[in-house]
N, C-alpha and C positions, 0 to 999 in steps of 0.2 A: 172639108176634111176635119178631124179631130184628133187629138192628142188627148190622151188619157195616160195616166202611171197607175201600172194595174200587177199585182204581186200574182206568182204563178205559184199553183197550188196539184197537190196531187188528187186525180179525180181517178178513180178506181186502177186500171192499170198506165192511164194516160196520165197528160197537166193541162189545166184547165187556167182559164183566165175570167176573172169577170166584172164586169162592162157596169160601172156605176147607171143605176136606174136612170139620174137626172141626166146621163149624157145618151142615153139611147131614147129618150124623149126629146133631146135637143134635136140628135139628127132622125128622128123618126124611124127608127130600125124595126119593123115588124119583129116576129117570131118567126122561124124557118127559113128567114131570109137570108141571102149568100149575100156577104162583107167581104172585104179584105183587109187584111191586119200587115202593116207593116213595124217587124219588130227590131227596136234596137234597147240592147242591153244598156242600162244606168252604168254610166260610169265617173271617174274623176276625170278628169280632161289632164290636170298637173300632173297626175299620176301615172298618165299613157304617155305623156313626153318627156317629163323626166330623164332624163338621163339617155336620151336615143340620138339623140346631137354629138355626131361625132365629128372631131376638128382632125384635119391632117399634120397640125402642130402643136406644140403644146404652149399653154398658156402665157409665160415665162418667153417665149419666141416670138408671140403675140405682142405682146408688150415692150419687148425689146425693139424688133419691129417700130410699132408706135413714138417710141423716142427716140429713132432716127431720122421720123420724118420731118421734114419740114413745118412747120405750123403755122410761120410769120406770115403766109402769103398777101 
């Protein structure tokens, strides 16, 4: 399998992607030959979780919490 980061581009009315030379020589791709491309969008990983962690309390309750526990054990 291969991973390539490859920028989509517009190619007359469609988008086109394209396949650096040295990696279609690594895996041996003819021409006219059927691939499959499995695509996932670049992202920030910090940026998709950020803020999606929702608590059923709030912080301050948390913490409060916390200093009534016991700790000596």
């Amino acid at each position: 399998m291969l991973e390539v980061e490859a920028k989509v581009r517009k190619w007359g009315r469609s988008f086109g992607v394209v396949i650096p030379k040295e990696k279609i020589r690594e895996e041996g791709i003819k021409e006219n030959e059927i691939i499959k491309l499995l695509i996932a969008k670049k992202t920030n990983v910090l940026k998709e979780t950020f803020g999606t962690l929702k608590f059923k309390r709030t912080t301050q309750e948390i913490l409060d919490e916390s200093d009534r526990e016991d700790w000596d054990e």
